[in-house]
Residue frames as a rotation matrix with the C-alpha (Angstrom) as fourth column:
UNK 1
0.748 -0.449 0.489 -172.10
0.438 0.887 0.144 -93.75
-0.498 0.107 0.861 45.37
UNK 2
0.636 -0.455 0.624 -170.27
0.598 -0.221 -0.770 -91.37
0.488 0.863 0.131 43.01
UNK 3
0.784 -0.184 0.593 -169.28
-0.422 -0.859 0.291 -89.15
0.456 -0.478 -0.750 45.81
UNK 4
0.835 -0.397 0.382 -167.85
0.155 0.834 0.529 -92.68
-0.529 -0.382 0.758 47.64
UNK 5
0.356 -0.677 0.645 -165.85
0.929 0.179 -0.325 -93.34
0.105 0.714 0.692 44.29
UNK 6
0.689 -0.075 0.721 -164.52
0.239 -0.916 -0.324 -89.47
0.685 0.395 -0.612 44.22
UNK 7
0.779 -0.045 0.625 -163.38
-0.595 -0.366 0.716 -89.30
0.197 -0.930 -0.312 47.53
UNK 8
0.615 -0.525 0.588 -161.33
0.282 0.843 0.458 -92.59
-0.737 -0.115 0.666 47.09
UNK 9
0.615 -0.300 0.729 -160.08
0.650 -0.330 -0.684 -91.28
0.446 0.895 -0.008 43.84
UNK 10
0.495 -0.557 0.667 -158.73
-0.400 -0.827 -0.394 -87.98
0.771 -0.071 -0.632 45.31
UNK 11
0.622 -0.599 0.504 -157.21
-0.637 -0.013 0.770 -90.01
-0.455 -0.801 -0.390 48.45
UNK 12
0.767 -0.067 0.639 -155.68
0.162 0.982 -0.091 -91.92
-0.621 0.174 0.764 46.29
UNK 13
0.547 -0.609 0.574 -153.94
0.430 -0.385 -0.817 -89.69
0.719 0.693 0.051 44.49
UNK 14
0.885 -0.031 0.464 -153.31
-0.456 -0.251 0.854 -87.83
0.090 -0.968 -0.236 47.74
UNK 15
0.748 -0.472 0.467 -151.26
-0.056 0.656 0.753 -91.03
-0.661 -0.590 0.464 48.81
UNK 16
0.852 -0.122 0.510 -149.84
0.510 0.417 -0.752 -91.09
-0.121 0.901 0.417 45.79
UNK 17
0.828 -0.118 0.548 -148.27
-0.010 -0.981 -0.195 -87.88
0.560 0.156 -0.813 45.71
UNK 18
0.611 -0.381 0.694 -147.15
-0.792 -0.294 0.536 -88.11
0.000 -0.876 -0.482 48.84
UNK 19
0.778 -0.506 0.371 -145.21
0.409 0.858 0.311 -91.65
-0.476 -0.090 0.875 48.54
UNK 20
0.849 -0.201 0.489 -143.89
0.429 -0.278 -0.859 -89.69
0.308 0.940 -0.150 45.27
UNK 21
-0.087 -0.798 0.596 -142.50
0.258 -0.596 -0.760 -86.78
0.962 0.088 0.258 46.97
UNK 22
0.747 0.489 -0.452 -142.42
0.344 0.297 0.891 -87.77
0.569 -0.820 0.053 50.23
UNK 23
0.105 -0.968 -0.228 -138.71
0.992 0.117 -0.042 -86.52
0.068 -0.221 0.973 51.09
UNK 24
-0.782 0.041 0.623 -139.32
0.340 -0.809 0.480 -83.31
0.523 0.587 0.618 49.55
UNK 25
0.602 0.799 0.007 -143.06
0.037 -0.037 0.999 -82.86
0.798 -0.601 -0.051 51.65
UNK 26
0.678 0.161 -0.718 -141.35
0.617 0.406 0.674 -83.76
0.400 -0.899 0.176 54.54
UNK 27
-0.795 -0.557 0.241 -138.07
0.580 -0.814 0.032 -81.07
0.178 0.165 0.970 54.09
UNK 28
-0.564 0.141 0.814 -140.47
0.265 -0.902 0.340 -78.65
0.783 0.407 0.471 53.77
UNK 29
0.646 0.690 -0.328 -142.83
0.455 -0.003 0.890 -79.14
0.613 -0.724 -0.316 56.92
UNK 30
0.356 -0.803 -0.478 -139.26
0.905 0.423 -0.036 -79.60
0.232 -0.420 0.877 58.33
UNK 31
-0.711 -0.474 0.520 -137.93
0.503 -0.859 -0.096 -75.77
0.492 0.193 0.849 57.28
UNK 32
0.032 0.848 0.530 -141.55
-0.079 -0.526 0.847 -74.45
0.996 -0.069 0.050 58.50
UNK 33
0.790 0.352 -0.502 -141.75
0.462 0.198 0.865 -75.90
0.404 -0.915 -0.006 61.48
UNK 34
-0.303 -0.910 -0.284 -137.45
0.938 -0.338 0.079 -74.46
-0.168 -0.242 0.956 62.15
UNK 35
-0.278 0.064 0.959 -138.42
0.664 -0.709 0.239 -71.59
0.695 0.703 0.154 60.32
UNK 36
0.618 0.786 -0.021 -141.27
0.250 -0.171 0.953 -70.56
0.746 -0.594 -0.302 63.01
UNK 37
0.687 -0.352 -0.636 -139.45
0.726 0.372 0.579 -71.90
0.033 -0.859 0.511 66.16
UNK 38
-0.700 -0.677 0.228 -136.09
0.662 -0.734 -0.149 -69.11
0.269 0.047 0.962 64.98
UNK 39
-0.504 -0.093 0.859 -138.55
0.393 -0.910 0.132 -66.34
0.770 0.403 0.495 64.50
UNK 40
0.633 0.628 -0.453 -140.29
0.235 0.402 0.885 -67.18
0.738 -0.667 0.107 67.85
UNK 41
0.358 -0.804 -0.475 -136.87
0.933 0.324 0.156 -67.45
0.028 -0.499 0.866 69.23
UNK 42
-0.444 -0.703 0.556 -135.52
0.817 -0.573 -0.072 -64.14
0.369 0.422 0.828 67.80
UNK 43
0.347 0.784 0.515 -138.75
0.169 -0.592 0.788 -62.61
0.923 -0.186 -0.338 69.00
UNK 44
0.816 0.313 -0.487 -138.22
0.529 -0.061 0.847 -63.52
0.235 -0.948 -0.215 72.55
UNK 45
0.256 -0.966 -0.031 -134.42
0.966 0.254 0.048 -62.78
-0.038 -0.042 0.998 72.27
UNK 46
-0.537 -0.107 0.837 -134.85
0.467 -0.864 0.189 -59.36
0.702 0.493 0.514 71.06
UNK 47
0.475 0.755 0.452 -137.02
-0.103 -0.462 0.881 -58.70
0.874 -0.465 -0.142 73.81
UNK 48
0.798 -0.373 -0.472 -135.07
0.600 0.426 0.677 -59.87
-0.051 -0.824 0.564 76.32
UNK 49
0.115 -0.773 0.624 -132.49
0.963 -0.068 -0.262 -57.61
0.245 0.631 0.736 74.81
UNK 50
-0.099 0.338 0.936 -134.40
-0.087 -0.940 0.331 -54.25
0.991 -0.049 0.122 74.83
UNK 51
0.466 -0.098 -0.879 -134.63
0.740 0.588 0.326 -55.06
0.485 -0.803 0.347 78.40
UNK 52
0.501 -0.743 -0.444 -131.60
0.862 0.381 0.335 -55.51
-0.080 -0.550 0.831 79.46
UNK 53
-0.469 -0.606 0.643 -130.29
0.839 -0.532 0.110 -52.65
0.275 0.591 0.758 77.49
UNK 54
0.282 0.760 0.586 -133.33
0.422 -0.646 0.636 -50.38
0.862 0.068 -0.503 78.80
UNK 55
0.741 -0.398 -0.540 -131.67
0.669 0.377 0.640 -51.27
-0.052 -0.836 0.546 82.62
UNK 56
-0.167 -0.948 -0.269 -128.18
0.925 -0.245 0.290 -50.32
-0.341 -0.201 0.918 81.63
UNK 57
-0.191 0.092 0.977 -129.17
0.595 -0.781 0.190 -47.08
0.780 0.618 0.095 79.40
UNK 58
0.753 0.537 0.382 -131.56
0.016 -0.594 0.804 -45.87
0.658 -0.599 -0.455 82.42
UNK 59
0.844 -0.272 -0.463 -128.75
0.524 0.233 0.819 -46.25
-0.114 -0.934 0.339 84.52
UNK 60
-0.456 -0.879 0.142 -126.04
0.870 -0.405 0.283 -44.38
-0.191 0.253 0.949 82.52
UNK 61
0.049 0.417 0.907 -128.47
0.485 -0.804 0.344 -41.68
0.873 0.424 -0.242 82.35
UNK 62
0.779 0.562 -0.277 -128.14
0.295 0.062 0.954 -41.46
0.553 -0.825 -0.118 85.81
UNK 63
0.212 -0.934 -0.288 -124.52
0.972 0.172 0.159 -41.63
-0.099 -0.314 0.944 86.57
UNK 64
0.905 -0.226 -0.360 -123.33
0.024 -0.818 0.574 -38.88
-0.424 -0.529 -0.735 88.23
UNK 65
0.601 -0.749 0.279 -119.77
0.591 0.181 -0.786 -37.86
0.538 0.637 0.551 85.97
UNK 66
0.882 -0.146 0.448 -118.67
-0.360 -0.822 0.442 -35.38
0.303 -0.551 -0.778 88.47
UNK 67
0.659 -0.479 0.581 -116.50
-0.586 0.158 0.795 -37.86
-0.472 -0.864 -0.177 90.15
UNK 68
-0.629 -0.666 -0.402 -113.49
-0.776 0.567 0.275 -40.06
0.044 0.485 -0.874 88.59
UNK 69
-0.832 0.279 0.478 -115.24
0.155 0.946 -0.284 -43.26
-0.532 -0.162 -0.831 89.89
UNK 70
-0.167 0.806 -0.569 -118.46
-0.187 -0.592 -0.784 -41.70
-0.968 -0.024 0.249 88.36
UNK 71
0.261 -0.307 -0.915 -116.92
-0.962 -0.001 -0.274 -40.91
0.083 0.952 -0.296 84.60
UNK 72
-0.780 -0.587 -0.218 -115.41
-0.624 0.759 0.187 -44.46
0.056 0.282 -0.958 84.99
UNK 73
-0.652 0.704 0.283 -118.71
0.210 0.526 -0.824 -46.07
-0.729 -0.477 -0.491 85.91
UNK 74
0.288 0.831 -0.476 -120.48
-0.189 -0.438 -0.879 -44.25
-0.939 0.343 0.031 83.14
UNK 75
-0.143 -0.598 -0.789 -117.98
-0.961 -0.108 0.256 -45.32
-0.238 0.794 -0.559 80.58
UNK 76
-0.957 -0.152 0.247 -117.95
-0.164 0.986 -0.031 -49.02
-0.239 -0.070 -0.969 81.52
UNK 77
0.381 0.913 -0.146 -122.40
-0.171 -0.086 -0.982 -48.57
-0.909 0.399 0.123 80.78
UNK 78
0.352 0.339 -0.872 -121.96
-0.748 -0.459 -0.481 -47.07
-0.563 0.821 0.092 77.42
UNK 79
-0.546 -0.647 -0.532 -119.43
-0.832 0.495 0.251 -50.10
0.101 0.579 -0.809 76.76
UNK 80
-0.897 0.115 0.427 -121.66
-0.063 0.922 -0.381 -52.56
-0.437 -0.369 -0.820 77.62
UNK 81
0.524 0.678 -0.516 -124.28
-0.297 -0.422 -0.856 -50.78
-0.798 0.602 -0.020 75.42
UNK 82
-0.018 -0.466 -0.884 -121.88
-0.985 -0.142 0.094 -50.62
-0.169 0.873 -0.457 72.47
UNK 83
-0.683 -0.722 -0.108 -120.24
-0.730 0.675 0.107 -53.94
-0.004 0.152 -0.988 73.09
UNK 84
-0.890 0.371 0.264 -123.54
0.010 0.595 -0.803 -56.07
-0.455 -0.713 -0.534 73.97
UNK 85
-0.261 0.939 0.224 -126.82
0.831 0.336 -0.442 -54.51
-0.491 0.071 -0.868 72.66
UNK 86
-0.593 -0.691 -0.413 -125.84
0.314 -0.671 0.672 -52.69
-0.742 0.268 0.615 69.74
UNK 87
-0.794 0.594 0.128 -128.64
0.356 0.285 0.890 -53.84
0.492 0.752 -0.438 67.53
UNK 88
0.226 0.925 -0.304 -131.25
0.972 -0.192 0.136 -51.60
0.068 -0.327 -0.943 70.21
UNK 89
0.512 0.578 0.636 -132.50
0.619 -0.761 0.192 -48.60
0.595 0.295 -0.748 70.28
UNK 90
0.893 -0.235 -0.385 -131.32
0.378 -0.074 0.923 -47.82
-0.246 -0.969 0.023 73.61
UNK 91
0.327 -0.938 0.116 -128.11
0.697 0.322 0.641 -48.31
-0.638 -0.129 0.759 72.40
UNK 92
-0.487 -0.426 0.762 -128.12
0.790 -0.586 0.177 -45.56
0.372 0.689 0.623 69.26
UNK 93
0.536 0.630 0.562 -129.57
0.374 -0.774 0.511 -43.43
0.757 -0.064 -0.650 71.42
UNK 94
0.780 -0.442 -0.443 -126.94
0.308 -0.345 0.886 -43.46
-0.545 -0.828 -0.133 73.86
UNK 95
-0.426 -0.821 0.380 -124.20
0.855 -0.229 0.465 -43.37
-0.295 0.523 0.799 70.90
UNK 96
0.282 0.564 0.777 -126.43
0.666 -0.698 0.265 -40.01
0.691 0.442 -0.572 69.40
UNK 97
0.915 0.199 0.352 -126.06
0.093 -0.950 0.298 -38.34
0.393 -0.240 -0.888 72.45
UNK 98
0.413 -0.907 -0.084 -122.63
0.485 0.141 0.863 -39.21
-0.770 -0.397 0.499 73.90
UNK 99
-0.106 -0.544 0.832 -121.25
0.981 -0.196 -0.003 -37.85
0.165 0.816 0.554 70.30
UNK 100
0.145 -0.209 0.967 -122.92
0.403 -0.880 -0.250 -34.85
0.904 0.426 -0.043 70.65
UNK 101
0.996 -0.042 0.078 -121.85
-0.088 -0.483 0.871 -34.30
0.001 -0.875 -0.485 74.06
UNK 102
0.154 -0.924 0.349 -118.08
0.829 0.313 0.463 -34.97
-0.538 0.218 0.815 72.81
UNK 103
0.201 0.170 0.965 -118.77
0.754 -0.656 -0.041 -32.60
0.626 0.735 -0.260 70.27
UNK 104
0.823 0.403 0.399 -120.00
0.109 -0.803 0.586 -29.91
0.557 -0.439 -0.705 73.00
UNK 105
0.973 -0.222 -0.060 -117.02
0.103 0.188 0.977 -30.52
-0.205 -0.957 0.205 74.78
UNK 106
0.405 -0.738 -0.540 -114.58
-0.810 -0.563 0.162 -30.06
-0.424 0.372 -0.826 72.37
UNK 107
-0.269 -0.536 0.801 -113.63
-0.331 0.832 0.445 -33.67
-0.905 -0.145 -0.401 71.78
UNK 108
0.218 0.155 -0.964 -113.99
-0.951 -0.187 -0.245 -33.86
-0.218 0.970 0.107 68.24
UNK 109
-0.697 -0.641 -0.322 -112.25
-0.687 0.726 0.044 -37.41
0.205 0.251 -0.946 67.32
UNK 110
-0.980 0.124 0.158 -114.21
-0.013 0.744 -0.668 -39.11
-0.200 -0.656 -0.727 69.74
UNK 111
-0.178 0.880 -0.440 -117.54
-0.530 -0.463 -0.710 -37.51
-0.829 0.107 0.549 68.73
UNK 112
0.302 0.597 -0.743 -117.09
-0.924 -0.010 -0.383 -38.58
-0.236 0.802 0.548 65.24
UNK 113
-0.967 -0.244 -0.067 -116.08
-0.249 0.966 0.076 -41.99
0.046 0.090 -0.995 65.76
UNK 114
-0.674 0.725 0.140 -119.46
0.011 0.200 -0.980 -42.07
-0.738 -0.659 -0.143 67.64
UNK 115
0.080 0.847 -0.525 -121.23
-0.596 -0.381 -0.707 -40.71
-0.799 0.370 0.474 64.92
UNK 116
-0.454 -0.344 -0.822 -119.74
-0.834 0.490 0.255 -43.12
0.315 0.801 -0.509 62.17
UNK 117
-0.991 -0.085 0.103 -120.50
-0.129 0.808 -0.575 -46.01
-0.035 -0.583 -0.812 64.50
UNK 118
-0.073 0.989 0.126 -124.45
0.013 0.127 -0.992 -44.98
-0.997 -0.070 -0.023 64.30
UNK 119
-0.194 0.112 -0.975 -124.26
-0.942 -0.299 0.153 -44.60
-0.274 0.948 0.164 60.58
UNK 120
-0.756 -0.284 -0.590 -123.28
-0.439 0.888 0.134 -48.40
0.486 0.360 -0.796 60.18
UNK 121
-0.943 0.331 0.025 -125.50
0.188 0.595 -0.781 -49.16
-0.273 -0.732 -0.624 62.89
UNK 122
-0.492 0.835 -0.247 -128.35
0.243 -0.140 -0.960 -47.68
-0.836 -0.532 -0.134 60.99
UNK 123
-0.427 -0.132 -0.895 -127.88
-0.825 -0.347 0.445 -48.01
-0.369 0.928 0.039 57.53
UNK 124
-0.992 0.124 0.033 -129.85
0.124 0.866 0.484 -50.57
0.031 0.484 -0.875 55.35
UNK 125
-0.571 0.820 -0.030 -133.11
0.124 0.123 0.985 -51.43
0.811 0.559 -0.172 54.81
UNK 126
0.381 0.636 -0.671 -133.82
0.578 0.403 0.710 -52.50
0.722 -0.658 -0.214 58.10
UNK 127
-0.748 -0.635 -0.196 -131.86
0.587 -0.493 -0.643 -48.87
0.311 -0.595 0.741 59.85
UNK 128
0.156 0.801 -0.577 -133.16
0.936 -0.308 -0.174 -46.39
-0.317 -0.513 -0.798 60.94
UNK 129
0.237 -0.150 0.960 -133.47
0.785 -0.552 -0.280 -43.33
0.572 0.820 -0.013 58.67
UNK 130
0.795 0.225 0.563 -133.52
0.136 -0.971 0.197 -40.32
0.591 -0.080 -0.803 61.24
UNK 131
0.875 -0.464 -0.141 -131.01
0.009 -0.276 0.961 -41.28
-0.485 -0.842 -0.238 63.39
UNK 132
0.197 -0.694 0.693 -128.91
0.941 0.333 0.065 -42.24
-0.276 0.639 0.718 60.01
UNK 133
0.432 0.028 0.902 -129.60
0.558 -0.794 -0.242 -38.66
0.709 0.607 -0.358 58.84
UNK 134
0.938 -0.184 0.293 -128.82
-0.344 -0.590 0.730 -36.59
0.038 -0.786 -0.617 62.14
UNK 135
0.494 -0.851 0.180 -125.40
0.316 0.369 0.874 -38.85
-0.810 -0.375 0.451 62.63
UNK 136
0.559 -0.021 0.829 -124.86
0.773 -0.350 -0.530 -37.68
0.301 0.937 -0.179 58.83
UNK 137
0.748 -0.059 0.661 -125.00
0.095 -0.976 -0.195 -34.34
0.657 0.209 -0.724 59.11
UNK 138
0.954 0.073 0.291 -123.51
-0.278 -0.149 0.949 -34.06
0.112 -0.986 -0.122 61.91
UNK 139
0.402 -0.876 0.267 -120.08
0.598 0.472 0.648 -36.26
-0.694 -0.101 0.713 61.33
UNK 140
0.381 0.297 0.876 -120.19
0.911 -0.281 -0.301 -34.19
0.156 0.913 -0.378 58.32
UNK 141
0.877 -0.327 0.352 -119.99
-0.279 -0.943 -0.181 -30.87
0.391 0.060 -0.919 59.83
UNK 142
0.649 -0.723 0.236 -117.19
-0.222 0.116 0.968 -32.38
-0.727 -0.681 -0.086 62.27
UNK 143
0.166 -0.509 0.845 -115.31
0.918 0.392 0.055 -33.21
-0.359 0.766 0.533 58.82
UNK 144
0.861 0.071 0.503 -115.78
0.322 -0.843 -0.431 -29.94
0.393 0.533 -0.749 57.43
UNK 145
0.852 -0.448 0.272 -113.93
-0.513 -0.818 0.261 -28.21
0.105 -0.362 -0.926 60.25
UNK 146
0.315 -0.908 0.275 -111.15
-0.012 0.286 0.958 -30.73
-0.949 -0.305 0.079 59.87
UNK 147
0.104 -0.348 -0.932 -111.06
-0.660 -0.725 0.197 -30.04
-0.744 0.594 -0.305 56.16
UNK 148
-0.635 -0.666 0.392 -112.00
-0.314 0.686 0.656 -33.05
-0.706 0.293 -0.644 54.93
UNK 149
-0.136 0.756 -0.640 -114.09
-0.834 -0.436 -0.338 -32.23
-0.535 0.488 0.690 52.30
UNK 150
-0.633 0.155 -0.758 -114.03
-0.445 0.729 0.520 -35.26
0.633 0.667 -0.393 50.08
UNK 151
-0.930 0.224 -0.293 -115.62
0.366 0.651 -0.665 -37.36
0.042 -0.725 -0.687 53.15
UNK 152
-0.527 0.844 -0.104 -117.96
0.079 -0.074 -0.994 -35.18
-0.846 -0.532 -0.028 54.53
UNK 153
-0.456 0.558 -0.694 -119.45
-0.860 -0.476 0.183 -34.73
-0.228 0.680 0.697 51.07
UNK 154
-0.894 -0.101 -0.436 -119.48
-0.066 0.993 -0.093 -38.91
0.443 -0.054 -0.895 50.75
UNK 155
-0.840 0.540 -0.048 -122.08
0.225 0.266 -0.937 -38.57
-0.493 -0.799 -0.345 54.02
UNK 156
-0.316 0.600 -0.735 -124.18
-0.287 -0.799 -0.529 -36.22
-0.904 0.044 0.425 52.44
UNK 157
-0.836 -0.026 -0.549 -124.35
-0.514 -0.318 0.797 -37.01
-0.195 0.948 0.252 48.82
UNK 158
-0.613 0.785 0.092 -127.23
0.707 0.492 0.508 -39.68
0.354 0.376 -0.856 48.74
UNK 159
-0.015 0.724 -0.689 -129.24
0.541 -0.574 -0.615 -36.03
-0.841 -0.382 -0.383 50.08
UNK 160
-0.745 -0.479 -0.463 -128.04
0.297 -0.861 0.412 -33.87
-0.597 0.170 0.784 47.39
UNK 161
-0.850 0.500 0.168 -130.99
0.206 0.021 0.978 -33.89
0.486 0.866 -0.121 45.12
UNK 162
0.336 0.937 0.096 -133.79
-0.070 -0.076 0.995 -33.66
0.939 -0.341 0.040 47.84
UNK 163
-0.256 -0.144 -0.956 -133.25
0.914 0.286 -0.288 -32.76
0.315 -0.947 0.058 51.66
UNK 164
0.532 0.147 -0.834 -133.42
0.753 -0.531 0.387 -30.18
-0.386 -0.834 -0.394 54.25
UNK 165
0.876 -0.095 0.473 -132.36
0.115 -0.911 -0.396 -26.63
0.468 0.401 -0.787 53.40
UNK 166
0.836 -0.497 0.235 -129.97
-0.402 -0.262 0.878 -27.21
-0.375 -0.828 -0.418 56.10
UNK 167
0.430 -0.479 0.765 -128.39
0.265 0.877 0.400 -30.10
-0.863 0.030 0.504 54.48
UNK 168
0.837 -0.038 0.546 -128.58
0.492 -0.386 -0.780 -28.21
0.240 0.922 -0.304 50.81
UNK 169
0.761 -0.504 0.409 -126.53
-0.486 -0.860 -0.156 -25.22
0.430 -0.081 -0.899 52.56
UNK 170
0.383 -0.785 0.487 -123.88
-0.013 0.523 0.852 -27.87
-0.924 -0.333 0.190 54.18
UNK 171
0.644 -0.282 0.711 -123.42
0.757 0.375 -0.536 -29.25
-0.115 0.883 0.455 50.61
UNK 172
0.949 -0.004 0.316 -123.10
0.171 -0.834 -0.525 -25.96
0.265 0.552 -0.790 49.50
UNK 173
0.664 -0.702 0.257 -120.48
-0.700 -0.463 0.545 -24.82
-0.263 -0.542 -0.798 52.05
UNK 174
0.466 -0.647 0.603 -118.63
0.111 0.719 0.686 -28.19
-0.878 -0.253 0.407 51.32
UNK 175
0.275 -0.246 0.930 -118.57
0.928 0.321 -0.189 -28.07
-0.252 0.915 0.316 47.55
UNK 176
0.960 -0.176 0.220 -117.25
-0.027 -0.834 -0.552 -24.48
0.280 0.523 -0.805 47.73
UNK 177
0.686 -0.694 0.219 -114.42
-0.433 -0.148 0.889 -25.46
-0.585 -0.705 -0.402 49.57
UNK 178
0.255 -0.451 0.855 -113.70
0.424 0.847 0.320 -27.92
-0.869 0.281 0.407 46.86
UNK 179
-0.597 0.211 -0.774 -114.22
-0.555 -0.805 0.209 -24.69
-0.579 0.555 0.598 44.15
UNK 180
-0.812 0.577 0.086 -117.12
0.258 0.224 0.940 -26.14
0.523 0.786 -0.330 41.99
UNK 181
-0.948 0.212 -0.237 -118.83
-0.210 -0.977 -0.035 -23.17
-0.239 0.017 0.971 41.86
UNK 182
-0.633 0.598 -0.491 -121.49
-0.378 0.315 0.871 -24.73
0.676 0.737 0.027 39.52
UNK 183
-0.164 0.895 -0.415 -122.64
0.013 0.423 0.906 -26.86
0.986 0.143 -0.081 42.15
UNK 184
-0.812 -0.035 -0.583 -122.07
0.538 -0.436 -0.722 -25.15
-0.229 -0.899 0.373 45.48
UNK 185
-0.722 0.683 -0.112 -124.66
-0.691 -0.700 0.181 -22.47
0.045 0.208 0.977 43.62
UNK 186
-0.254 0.728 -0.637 -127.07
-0.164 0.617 0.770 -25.49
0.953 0.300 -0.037 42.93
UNK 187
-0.414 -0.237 -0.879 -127.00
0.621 0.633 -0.462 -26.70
0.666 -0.737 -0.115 46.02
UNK 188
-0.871 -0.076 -0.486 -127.33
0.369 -0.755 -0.542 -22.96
-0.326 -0.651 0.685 47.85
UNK 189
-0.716 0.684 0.140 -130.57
-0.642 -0.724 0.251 -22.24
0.273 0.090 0.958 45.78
UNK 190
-0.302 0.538 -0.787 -131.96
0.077 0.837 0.542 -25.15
0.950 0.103 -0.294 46.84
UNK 191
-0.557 -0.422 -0.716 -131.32
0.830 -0.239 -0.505 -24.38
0.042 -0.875 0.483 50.43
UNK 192
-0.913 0.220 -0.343 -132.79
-0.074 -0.918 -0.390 -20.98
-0.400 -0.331 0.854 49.89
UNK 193
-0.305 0.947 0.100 -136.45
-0.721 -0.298 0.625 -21.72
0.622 0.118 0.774 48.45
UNK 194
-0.053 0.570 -0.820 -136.72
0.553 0.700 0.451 -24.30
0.831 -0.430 -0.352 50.91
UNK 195
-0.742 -0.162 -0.651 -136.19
0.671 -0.179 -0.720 -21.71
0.000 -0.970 0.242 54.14
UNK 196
0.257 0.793 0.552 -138.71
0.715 -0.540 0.444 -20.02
0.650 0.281 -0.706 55.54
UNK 197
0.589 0.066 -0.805 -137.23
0.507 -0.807 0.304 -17.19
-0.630 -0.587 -0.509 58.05
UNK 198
0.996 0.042 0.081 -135.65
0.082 -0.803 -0.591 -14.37
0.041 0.595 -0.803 56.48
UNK 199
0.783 -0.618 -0.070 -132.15
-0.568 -0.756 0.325 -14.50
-0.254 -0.215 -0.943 57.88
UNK 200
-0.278 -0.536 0.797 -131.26
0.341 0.721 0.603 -18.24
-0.898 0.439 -0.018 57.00
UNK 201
0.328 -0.105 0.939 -132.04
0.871 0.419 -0.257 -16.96
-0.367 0.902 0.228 53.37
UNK 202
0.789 -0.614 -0.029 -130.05
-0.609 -0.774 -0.172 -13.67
0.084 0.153 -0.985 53.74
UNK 203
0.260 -0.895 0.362 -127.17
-0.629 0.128 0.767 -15.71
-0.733 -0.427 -0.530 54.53
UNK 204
-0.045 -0.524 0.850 -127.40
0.590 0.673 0.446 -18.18
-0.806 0.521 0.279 51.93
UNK 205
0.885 0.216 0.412 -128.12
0.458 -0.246 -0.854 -15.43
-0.083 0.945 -0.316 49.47
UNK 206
0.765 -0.603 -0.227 -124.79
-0.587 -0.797 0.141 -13.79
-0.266 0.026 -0.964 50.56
UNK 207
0.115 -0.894 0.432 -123.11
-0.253 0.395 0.883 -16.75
-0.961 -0.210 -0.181 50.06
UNK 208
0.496 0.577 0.649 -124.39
0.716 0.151 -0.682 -17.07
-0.491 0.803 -0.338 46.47
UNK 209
0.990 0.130 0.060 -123.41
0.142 -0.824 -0.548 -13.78
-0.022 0.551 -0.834 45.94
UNK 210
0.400 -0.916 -0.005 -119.57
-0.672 -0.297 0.679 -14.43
-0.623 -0.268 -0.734 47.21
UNK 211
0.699 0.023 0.715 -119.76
0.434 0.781 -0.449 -17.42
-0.569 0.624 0.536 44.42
UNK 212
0.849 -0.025 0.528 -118.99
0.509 -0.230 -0.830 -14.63
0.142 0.973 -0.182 41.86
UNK 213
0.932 -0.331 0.149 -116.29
-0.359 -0.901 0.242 -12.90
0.054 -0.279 -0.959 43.52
């Protein structure tokens, strides 16, 4: 009988509640139930995406550039990569290598537009660290050799404290152009206890040694 009476009790309140903040109960099912249905949505969308984008990639890998029609056919891909399904993989993987084939080719400008373009495209929480780092460096050196040292140091600086011997010995090279000696040297011994073949740490020890000169 007490169990009877308990059970009524607690639906009673129950009902209660609910009459109470019935508006407020019902908002919220409301947002869940949207909530889901987006992330469902975004799910399928994003798949559908990588796809499409898998298609056009495998197919600009393909394209023959020999020919005008060829290079013009392979261009009109990569834009439909860029311009379309920028937010896949596919897609910074085709900007990664197109740059550094610009690069290889002499086409500097164009390279490092490319490579800026993956920076943005891969920066945040939700980027993608290795291709963020590699597009770094990389725009970086393509700054150096145009002498913009303030910039390429910009790319680089969230490394200076911990990275890649390589990256240390960029720094280095950048922040001697700029003369601050102090920390071009910082920068270059870092660089040198982090290499392990002998000739990348002759070189950075010679450059150490042209500090003082």
């Amino acid at each position: 009988m007490n169990e009877i009476f308990e059970n009524n009790k607690f639906a009673t309140r129950a009902l209660n509640f609910y009459n109470v903040y019935r508006t407020s109960i019902i908002a919220i099912v409301a947002i869940l139930l949207i909530t889901i249905i987006l992330i469902l949505g975004l799910g399928q969308i994003n798949k559908s995406n990588n796809e499409k984008a898998a298609e056009i990639y495998n197919k600009w890998t393909l394209q023959e550039i020999e020919s005008e029609d060829g290079q013009n056919t392979s261009k009109e891909l990569f834009n439909e990569l860029l311009n379309s399904y920028k937010k896949t993989g596919y897609t910074k993987l085709a900007l990664l290598n197109q740059a550094s084939i610009d690069a290889k080719n002499g086409l500097n400008k164009e390279s490092l537009n490319k490579f800026l373009t993956l920076i943005d495209l891969t920066d945040g929480y939700s980027g993608n660290d290795l291709f963020n780092k590699i597009a770094r460096v990389n725009a970086a050196r393509l700054l150096y050799a145009e002498e913009k040292y303030d910039e390429a140091l910009k790319l680089l600086e969230k490394y200076s404290s911990s990275s890649t011997a390589m990256i240390h010995e960029l720094l280095g090279d950048i922040l001697t152009k700029q003369e601050k000696i102090d920390l071009a040297k910082d920068q270059y011994l870092l660089s040198k206890d982090k290499y392990t073949d002998e000739a990348s740490t002759s070189i950075v020890s010679m450059k150490i040694s042209n500090l003082s000169k």
